[in-house]
C-alpha positions as CSV (number, residue, x, y, z in Angstrom):
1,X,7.1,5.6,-16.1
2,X,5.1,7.9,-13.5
3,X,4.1,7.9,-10.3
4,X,0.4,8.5,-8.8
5,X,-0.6,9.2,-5.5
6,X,-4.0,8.5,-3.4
7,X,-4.3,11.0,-0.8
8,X,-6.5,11.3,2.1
9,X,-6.1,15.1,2.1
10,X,-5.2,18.1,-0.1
11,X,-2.1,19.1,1.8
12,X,-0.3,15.7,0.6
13,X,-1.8,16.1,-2.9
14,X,-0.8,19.8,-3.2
15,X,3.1,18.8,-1.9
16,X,3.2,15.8,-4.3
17,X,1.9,18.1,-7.2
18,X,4.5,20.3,-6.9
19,X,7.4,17.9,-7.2
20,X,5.2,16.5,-10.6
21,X,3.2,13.7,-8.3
22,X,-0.3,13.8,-9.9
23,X,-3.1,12.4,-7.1
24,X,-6.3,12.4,-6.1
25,X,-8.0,12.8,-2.7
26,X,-10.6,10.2,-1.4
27,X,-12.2,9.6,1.4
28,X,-14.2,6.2,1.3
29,X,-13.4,2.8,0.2
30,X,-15.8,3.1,-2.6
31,X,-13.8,6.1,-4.0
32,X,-10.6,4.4,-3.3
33,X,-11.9,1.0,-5.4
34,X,-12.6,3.5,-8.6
35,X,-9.6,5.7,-8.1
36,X,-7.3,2.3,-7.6
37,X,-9.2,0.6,-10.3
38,X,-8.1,4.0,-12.8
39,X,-4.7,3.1,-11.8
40,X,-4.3,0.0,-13.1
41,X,-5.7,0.6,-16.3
42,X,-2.8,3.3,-16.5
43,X,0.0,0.9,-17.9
44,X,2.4,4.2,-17.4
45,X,2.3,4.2,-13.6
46,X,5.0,2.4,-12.1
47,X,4.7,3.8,-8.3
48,X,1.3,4.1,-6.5
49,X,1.4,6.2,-3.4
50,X,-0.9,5.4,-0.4
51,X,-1.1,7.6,2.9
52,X,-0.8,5.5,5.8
53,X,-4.4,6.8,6.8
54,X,-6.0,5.6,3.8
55,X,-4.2,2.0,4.2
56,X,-5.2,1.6,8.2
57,X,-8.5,2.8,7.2
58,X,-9.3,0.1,4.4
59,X,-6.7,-2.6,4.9
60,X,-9.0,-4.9,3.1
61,X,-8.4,-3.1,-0.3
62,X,-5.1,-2.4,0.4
63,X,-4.1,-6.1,1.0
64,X,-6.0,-7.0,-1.6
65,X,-4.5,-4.5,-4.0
66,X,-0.9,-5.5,-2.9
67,X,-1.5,-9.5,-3.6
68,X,-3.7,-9.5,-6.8
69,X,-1.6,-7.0,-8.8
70,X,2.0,-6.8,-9.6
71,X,2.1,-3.6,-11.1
72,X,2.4,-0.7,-9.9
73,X,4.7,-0.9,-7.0
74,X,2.4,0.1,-4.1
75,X,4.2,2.3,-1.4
76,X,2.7,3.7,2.1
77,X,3.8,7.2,3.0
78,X,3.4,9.2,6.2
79,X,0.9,12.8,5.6
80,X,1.8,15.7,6.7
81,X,1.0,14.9,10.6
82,X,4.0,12.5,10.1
83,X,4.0,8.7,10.7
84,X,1.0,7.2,12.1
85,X,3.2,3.9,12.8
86,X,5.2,2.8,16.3
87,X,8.8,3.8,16.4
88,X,9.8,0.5,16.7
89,X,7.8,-1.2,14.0
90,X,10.4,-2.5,11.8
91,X,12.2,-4.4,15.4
92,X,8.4,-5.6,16.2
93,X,8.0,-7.0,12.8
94,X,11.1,-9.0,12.7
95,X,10.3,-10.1,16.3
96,X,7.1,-11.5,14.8
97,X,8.6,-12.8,11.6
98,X,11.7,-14.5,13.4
99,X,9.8,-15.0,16.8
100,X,12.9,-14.1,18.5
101,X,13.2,-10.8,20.5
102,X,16.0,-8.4,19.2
């Protein structure tokens, strides 16, 4: 079993490369469609890596990804700017799963 990743730039594909992470850059949805659709035909991937750009970009495919296919476990990682998510995202989304503030 292997993982992939979909990048949004070279910097995180280069880094991922040299820890044996093969990827591919894209920029637009269509790109991400094919290179997503590659993936899934690839029965030895068993972790698909997302930047965090790429999935605020086109949550559409992203969602859609994540609830019509099982396999490969889908994860989203920060680039090399860091974290494009709140510091307190994780309390936020049990406040909104729970609906009681922690």
């Amino acid at each position: 079993m292997k993982a992939y990743l979909i990048s949004d730039n070279i910097d995180t594909v280069t880094g991922m490369k040299l820890t044996g992470v093969d990827g591919i850059v894209v920029h637009e949805k269509d790109e991400l469609e094919k290179a997503l659709d590659t993936v899934y035909k690839d029965k030895s991937v068993g972790i698909l890596f997302i930047t965090e750009l790429l999935s605020t970009k086109f949550p559409d495919v992203i969602s859609n990804a994540k609830l019509n296919h099982k396999q490969p476990l889908m994860l989203e990682i920060p680039d090399r700017h860091g974290s494009r998510k709140r510091a307190d995202f994780i309390t936020s989304y049990i406040n909104e799963a729970i609906g009681v503030k922690l």
